[in-house]
C-alpha positions in Angstrom: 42.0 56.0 43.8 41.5 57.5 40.3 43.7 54.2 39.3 42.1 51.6 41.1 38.6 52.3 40.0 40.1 52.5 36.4 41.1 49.5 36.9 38.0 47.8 38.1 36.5 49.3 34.9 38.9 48.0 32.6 37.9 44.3 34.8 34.7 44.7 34.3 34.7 45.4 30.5 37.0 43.0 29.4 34.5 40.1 31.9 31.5 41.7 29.9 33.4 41.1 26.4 34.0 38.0 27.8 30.3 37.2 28.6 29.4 38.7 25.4 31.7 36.2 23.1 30.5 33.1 25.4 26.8 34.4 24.6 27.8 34.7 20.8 29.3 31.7 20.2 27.1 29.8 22.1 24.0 31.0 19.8 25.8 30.3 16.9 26.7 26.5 18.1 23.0 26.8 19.1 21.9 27.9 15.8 24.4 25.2 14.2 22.9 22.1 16.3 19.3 23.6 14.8 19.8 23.5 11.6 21.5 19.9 12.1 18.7 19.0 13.5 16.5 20.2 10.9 17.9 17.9 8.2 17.9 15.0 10.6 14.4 15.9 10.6 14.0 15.9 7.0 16.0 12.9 6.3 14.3 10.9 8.4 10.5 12.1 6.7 12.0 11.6 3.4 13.0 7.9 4.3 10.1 7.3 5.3 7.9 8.7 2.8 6.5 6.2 0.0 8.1 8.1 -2.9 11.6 7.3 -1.1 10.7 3.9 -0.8 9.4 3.8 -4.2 12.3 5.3 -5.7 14.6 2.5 -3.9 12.8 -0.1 -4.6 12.5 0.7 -8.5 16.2 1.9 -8.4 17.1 -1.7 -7.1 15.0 -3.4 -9.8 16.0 -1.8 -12.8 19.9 -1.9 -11.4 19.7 -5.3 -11.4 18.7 -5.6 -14.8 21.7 -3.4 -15.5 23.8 -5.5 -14.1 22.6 -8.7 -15.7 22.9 -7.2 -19.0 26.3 -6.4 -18.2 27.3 -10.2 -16.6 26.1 -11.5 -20.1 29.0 -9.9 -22.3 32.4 -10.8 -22.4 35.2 -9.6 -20.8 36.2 -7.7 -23.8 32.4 -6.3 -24.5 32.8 -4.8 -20.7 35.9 -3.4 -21.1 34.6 -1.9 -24.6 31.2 -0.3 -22.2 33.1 0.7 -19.8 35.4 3.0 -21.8 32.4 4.1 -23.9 29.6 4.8 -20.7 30.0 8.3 -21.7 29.3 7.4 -25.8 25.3 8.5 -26.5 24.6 6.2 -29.5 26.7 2.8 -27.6 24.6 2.9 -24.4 21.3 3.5 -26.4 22.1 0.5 -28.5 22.8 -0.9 -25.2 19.5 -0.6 -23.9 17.6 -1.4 -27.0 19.5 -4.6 -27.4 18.4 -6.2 -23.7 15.0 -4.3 -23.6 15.8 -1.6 -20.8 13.8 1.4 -21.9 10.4 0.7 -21.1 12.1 -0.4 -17.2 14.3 3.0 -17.8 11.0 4.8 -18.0 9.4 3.6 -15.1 11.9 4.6 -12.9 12.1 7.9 -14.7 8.1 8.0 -13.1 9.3 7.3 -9.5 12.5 9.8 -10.2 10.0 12.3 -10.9 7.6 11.5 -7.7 10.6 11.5 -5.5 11.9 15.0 -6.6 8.6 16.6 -6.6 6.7 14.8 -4.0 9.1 15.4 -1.0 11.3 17.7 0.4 14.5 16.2 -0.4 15.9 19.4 -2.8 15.5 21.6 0.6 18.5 19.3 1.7 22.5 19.8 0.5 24.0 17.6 -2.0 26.0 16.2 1.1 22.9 15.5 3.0 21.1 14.1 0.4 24.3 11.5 -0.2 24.3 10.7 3.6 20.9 9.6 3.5 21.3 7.4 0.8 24.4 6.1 2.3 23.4 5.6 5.5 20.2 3.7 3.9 22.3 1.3 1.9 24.7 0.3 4.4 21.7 -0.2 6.6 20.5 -2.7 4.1 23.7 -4.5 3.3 24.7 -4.7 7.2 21.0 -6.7 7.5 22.1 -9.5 5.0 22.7 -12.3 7.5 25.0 -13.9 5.4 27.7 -11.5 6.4 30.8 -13.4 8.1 31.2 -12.0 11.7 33.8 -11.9 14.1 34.1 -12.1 18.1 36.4 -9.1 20.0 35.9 -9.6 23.1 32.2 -9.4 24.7 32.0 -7.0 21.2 30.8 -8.8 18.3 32.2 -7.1 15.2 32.0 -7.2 11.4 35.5 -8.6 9.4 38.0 -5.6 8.5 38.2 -6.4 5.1 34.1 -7.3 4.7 33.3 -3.3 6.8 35.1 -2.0 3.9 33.7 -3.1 1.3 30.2 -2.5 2.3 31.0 0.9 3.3 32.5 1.2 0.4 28.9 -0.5 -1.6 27.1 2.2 0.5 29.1 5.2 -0.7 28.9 3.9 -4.8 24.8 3.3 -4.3 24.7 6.6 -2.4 26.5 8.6 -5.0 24.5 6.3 -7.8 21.0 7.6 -6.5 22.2 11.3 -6.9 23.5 10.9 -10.1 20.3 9.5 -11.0 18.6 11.9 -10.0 20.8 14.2 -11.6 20.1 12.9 -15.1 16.5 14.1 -14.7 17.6 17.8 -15.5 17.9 16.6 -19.0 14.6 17.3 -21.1 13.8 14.1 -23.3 13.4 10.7 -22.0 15.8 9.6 -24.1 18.6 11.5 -22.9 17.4 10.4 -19.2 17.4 7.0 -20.2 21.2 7.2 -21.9 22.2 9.3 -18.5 21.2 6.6 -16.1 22.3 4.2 -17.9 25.9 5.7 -18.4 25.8 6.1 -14.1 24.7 2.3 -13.6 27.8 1.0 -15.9 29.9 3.6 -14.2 28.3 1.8 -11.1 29.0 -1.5 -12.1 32.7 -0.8 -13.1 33.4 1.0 -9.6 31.5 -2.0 -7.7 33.8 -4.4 -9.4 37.0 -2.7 -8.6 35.5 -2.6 -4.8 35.2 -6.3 -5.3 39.3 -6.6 -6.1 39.9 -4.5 -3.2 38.1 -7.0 -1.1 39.8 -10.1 -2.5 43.4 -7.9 -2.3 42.6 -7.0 1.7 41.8 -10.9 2.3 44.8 -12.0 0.5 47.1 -9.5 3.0 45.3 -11.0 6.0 
């Protein structure tokens, strides 16, 4: 008798152990989803928020002008920025030569909004990079000039294209954080010589995404 009701005692506490670890880890998966949920929040405030859009949008402009300076040197002149991006005095000459400092310094302005305006430093660095990803792919998905493909009753992007733009998406994503990185430095100047050091970097990864795309279509 003595047995069987140690027994049912030793049932019952291993079923409340049991209970007890379902109970734990549910609160923590619980706790887990919330705090997901939380930078969902976030994100999606920050995105909206006219800073972000400001930021973006001046990002974008000044990128372009980047980009244009870069398209008007040679071969050899880009292969010479490239391996200097990280050389202070060639990136300042840089900007002086096609008149980027006074655009540099305007988007230092909306840098500055953005970081101080919103909530975006309560959110990781991984956060923070899948909201700008997930913003730029958005945008490059909406270009209508994409080439589609038909699966099926699914209507799908082309193989080689989804790459590349996720691909875009990650380079911008990481380009806006590094961006916004450069703003721990002091002096505009050094700002200025910081983003402009990310946006060639950003130009010379974009343009090796580029080869990959023509290399994938080649294969096909």
């Amino acid at each position: 008798m003595k047995q069987i009701i140690k027994n049912k005692r030793m049932r019952f506490l291993t079923f409340g152990a049991i209970l007890v670890s379902i109970f734990t880890l549910g609160v923590f998966i619980q706790g887990c989803n919330s705090e997901e949920d939380v930078a969902i929040e976030k994100s999606k405030n920050i995105a909206n928020s006219k800073e972000f859009q400001d930021f973006t949008t001046d990002f974008s402009e000044y990128q372009k002008k980047i980009f244009i300076s870069i398209n008007s040197l040679t071969e050899e002149e880009k292969e010479n920025l490239y391996k200097n991006r990280n050389n202070d005095e060639m990136l300042m000459s840089f900007l002086e030569k096609n008149d980027l400092i006074d655009g540099n310094l305007f988007l230092q302005t909306s840098i500055y909004n953005f970081k101080n305006k919103t909530t975006i430093s309560d959110l990781t660095t991984d956060e923070q990079l899948k909201l700008f990803t997930n913003n730029s792919l958005k945008k490059l998905k909406s270009n209508k000039k994409n080439p589609r493909l038909k699966s099926n009753t699914e209507i799908g992007m082309e193989p080689c294209l989804a790459k590349r733009l996720e691909r875009g998406a990650y380079l911008e994503g990481m380009a806006y954080l590094k961006t916004i990185a450069c703003f721990t430095a002091v002096h505009p100047a050094a700002i200025a010589i910081c983003t402009a050091a990310v946006l060639v970097e950003y130009y010379y990864e974009l343009d090796q995404a580029d080869k990959a795309y023509e290399d994938c279509l080649s294969k096909k």
